[in-house]
C-alpha positions in Angstrom: 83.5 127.8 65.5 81.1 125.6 63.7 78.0 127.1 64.7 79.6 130.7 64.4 80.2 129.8 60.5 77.1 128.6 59.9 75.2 131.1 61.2 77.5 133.6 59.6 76.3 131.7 56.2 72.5 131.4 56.6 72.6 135.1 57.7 74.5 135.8 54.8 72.3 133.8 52.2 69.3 135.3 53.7 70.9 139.1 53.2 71.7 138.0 49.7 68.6 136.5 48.6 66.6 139.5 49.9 68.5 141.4 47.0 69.6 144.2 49.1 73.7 143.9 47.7 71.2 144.6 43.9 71.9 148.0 44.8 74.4 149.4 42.8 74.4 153.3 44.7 74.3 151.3 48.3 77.4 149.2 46.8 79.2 152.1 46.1 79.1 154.2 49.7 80.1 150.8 51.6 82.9 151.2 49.1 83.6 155.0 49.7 83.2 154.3 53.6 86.3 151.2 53.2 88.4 153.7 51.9 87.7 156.3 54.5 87.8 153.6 57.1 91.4 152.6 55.5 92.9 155.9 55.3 91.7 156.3 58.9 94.0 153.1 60.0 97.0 153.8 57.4 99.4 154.3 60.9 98.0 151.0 62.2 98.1 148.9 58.9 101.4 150.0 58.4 102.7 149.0 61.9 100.8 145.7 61.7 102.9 144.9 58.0 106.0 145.6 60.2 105.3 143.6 63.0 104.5 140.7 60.8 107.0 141.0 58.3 108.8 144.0 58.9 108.0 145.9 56.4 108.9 149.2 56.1 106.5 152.7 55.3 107.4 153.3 52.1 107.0 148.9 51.1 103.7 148.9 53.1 102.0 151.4 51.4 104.2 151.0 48.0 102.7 147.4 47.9 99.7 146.7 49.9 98.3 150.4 50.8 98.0 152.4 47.3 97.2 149.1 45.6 94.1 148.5 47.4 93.5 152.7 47.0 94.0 152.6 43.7 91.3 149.3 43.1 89.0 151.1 45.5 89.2 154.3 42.7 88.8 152.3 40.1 86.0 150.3 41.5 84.0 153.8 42.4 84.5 155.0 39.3 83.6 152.8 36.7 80.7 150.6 38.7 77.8 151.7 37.2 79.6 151.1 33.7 80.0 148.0 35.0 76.8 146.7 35.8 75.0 148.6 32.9 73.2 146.4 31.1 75.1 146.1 27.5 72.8 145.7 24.5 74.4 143.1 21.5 73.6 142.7 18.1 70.5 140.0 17.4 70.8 137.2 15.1 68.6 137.1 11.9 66.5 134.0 12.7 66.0 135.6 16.1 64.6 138.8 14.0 63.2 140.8 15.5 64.5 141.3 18.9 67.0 143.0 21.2 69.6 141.4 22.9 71.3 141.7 26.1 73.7 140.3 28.8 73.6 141.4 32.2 75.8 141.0 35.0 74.4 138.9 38.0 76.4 138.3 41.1 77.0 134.8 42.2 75.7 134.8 45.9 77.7 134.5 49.0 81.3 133.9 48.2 84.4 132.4 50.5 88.3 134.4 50.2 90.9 132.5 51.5 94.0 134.9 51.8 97.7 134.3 52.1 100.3 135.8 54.9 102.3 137.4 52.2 100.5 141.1 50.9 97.9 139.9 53.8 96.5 143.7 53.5 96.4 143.6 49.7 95.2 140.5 49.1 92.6 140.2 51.6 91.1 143.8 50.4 91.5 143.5 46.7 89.3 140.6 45.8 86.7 141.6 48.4 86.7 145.1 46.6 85.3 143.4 43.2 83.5 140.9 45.0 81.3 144.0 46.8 81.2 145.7 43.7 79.5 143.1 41.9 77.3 142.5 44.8 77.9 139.7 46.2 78.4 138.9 50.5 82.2 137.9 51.9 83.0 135.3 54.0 87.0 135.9 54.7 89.1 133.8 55.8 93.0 135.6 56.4 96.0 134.0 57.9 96.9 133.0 61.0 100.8 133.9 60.1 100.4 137.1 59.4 97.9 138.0 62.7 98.4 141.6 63.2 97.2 142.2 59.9 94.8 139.8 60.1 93.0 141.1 63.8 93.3 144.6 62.0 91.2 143.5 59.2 88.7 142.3 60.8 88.5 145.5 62.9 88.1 148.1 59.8 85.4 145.1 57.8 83.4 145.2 61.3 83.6 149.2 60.9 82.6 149.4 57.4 80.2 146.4 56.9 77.4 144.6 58.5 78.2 140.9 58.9 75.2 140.0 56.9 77.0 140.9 53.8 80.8 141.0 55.1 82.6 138.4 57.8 86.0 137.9 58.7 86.8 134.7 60.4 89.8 134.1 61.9 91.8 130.7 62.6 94.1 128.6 61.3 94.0 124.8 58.8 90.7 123.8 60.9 88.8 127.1 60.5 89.7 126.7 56.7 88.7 123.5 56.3 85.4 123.9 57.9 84.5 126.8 55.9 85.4 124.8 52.8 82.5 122.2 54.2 79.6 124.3 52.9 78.6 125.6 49.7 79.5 128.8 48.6 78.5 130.3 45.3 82.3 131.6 44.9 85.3 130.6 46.4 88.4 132.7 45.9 91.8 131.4 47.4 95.3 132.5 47.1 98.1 130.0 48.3 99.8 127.4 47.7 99.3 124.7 44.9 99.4 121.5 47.9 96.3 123.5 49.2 94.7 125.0 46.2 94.3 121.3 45.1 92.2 120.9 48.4 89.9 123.7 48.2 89.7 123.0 44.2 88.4 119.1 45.6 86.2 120.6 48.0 84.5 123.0 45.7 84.0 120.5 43.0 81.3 118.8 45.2 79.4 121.8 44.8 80.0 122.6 41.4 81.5 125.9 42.8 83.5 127.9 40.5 86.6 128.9 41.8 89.3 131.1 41.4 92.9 130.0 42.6 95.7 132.5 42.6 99.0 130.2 43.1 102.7 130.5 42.2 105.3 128.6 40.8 109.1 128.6 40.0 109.3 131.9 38.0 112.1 131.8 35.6 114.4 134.7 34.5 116.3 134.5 31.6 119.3 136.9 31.1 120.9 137.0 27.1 124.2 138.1 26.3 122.8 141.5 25.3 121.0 142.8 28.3 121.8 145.9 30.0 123.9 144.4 33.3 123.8 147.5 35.6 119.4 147.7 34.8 119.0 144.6 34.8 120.6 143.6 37.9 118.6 146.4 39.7 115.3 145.5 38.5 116.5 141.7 39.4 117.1 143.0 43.3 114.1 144.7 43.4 111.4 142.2 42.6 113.6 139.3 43.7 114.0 140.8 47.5 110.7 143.3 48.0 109.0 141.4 50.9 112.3 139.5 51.9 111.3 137.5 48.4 107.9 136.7 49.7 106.1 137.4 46.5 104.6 134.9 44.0 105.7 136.4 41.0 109.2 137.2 42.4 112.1 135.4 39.9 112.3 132.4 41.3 115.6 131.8 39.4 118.3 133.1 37.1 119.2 131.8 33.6 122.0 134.0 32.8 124.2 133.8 29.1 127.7 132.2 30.2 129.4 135.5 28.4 127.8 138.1 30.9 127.4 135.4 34.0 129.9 136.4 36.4 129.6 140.4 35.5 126.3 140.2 36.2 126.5 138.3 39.3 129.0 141.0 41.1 126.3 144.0 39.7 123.5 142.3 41.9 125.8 141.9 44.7 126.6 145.5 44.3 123.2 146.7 44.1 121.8 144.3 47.1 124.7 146.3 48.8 123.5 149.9 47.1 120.0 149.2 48.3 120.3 147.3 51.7 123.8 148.3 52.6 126.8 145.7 53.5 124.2 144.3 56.1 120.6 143.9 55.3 119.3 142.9 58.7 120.3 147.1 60.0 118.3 148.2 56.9 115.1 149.9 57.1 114.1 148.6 54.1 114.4 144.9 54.2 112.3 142.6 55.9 111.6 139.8 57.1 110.7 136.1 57.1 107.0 135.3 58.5 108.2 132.7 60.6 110.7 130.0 62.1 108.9 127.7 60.5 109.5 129.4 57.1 113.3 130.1 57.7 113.8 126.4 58.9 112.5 125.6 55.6 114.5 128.2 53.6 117.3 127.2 55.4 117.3 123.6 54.7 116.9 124.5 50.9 120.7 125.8 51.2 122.4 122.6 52.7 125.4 121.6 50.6 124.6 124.0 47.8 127.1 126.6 46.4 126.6 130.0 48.3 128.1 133.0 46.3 127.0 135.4 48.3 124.7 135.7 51.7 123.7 132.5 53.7 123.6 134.2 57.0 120.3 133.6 59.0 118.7 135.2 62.6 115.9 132.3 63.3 114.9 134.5 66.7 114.7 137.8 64.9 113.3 136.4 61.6 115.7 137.6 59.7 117.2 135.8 56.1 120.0 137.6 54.2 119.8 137.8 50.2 121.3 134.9 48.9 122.7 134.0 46.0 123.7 130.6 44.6 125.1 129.1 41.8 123.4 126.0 40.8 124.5 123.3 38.2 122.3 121.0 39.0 118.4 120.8 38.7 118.1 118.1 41.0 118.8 120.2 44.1 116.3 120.7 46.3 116.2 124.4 45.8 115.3 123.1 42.3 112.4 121.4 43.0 110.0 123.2 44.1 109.0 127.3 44.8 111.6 129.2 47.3 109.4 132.1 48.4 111.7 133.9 50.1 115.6 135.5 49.7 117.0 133.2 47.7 118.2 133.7 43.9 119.7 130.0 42.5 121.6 131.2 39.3 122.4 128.9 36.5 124.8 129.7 32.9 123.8 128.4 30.0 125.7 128.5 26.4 122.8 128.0 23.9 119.0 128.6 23.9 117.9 124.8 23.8 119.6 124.5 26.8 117.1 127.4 28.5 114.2 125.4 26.3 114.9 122.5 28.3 115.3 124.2 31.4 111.6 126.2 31.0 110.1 123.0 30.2 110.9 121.4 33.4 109.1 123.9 35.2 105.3 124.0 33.1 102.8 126.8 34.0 104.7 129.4 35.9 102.4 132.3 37.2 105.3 134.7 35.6 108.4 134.7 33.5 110.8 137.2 32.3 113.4 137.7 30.1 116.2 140.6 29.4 116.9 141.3 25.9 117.8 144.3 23.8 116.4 141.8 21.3 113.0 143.2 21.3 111.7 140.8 18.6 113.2 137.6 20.4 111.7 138.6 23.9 108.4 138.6 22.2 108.7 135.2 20.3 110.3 133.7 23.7 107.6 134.7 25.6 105.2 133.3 22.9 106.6 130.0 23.0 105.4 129.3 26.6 102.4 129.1 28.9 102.5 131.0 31.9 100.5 133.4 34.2 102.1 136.9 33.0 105.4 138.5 32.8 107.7 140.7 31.2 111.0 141.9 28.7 113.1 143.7 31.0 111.7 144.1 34.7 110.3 142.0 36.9 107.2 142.0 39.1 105.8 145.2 37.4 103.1 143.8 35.1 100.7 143.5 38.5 100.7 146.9 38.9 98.3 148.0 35.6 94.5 147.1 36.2 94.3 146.9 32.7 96.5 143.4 32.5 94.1 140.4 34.0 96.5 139.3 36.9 96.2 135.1 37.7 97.9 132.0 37.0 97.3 129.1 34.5 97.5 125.3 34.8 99.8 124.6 38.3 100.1 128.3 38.8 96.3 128.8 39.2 93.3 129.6 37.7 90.9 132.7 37.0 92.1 136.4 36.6 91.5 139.6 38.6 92.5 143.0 39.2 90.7 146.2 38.3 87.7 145.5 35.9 89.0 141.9 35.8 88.3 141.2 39.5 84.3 142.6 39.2 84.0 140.0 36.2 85.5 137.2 38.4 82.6 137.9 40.5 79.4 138.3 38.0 78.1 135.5 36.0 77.1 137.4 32.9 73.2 136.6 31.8 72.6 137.0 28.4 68.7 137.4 27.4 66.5 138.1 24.5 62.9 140.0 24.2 61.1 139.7 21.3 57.5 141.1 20.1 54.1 139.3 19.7 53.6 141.4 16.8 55.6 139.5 14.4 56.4 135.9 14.3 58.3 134.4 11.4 57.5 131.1 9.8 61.2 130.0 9.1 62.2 127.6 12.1 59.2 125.9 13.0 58.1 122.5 11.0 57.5 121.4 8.5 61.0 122.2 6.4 59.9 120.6 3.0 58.5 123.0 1.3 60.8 125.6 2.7 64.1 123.9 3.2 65.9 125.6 0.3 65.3 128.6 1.6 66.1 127.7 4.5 69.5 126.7 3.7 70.5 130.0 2.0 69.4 132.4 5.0 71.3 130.2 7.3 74.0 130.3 4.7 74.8 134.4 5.2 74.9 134.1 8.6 77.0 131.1 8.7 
């Protein structure tokens, strides 16, 4: 494995630095041809999401399949607007010149991807990272290895391994590749490991993006719709079997509406999944005993309202529900990721304050309120990667909103137009004439300070 990377890096560096990913029409047909290549393998991408984590047709291509389209649209679209060189106005002791940034990709970059959206988020990065011209070393899971066998399948179709490589492998692979110096290094996971690769870049100076995740609060006032709410609560708490970073990672719900709003999410995890979720279509399921031992142990002597029951051999986790009066319990103390919603009642809004602050940076946080002003000024008052008054999840889906964490939830932002300036380093220049060279800056001041001082004045 060793020797494989690191000729996959020198042929990489070598296909990079003879400035053949510089063209922008070339970037766009490999582009064109990884959509074709996609639609092409839709059957077999979706039957790879099921086998790994039984996801169902509409959830596969809901989630992972007309994301990646829709980036891929996006990205043929608006590329050459991209990477057109944008003219900005000159300063007046730089008079006269013209003034420009352009953008420049880094170089050979490294994507570490997680089991979770392994189509999605193994395809979307790479999309801006091709875009801004720039070679792909990826790395996918070993959890999720139908997807990730697939993957490299349609990247060996679509892309020479000069400019794109998968490599497949587990904590050993991963660590090896983080041995060499890359130009970019792009990793979605956990924080324990985004530490790691953040260490292992830093002897490079490598810039990095890390997309992590975090205990996502949900706050519920007195005023919020209950039957809404608790819909839009199911949804983007259990879509993936709660596999999803920016999923609510708990509830914080007004003591006055608490208990009716606890029997309208049982009723609508019923209305969606039926009275047993493991005979739906449309529920899923846990990547693997490993993950469900872990989810389990997170429910020992805690207060189950509703759910609890567990199939380790067919990977399968009901919804679950707990009520929680305590933050020291281990479901407390660190992310769930997976189908378990802790709820907590609260009587007075220093009490949620306190609550928010225990948990610093989360990559999302939401609040229901018919209180429109109040949602605002809440989500004002804290740092966190995005979110959003009334819904969950949703934000991710506009390419418009920068999608990434901050502090322990991550850093760096991407989607859309976001993800091809992740991936250029934008170089700002200046020409100027021979024709004309003005005496101002250069020395001796004396005789000429005063003046000096006054043009430097109207552009301060």
């Amino acid at each position: 494995m060793k020797d494989l990377i690191k000729n996959v890096i020198t042929k990489q560096r070598a296909f990079f630095n003879s400035k053949k990913t510089f063209d922008i029409q070339r970037r766009k047909e490999l582009l064109k041809n990884l959509k074709k290549e996609i639609k092409n393998n839709e059957k077999e991408i979706e039957y790879a999401l099921f086998k790994d984590l039984g996801k169902s047709e509409g959830e596969s291509y809901l989630t992972e399949l007309h994301f990646v389209y829709s980036e891929l649209n996006i990205a043929i679209k608006n590329i050459d607007k991209w990477v057109k060189r944008k003219s900005v106005r000159s300063s007046l002791l730089n008079f006269p010149s013209s003034d420009y940034i352009i953008a420049q990709p880094y170089g050979i970059t490294l994507h570490i991807s997680p089991w979770n959206y392994p189509f999605q988020l193994s395809i979307a990065p790479l999309i801006g990272a091709i875009a801004a011209g720039n070679t792909v070393v990826l790395k996918p899971s070993e959890y999720s290895l139908n997807t990730s066998l697939l993957l490299e399948k349609i990247i060996d179709n679509v892309f020479p391994e000069d400019l794109v490589k998968v490599i497949q492998g587990g904590p050993e692979e991963a660590a090896e590749l983080l041995n060499y110096h890359w130009d970019y290094i792009f990793f979605t996971g956990s924080l324990n490991v985004g530490k790691i690769v953040a260490e292992k870049a830093a002897k490079f100076l490598t810039p990095t993006t890390l997309e992590l995740g975090g205990k996502n609060p949900c706050v519920i006032d007195e005023t919020a719709s209950i039957k809404v709410t608790a819909k839009r609560i199911v949804w983007g708490k259990f879509i993936n079997c709660g596999q999803t970073c920016i999923a609510p990672d708990f509830l914080i719900v007004n003591e006055k509406i608490k208990n009716e709003l606890v029997n309208e999410i049982i009723n609508e995890i019923k209305h969606i999944y039926g009275d047993d979720a493991q005979v739906s279509d449309s529920y899923g399921r846990i990547i693997s005993k490993k993950h469900i031992d872990f989810l389990s142990s997170l429910l020992n002597n805690e207060n189950i309202i509703y759910g609890g029951k567990i199939d380790s051999e067919n990977k399968y986790f009901e919804p679950t529900l707990v009520e929680i009066t305590d933050f020291n319990s281990n479901l407390m103390k660190q992310e769930i990721f997976g189908p378990i919603l802790p709820i907590y009642q609260y009587k007075n809004f220093n009490e949620i304050d306190k609550i928010i602050s225990r948990y610093k940076d989360p990559l999302a946080l939401y609040i229901f309120t018919k209180k429109r002003k109040f949602g605002e000024k809440f989500l004002m008052n804290y740092s966190f990667g995005g979110g959003a008054i009334n819904d969950t999840v949703v934000h991710i889906v506009n390419d418009k909103l920068p999608f990434g964490g901050v502090g322990n939830s991550g850093m760096g932002k991407y989607h859309g137009e976001s993800t091809f300036k992740t991936f250029s380093h934008f170089k700002p220049y200046i020409s100027k004439p021979f024709w004309i060279d003005l005496p101002l800056r250069y020395p001796p001041f004396k005789k000429k300070i005063s003046f000096l001082k006054k043009v430097l004045k109207l552009i301060e």
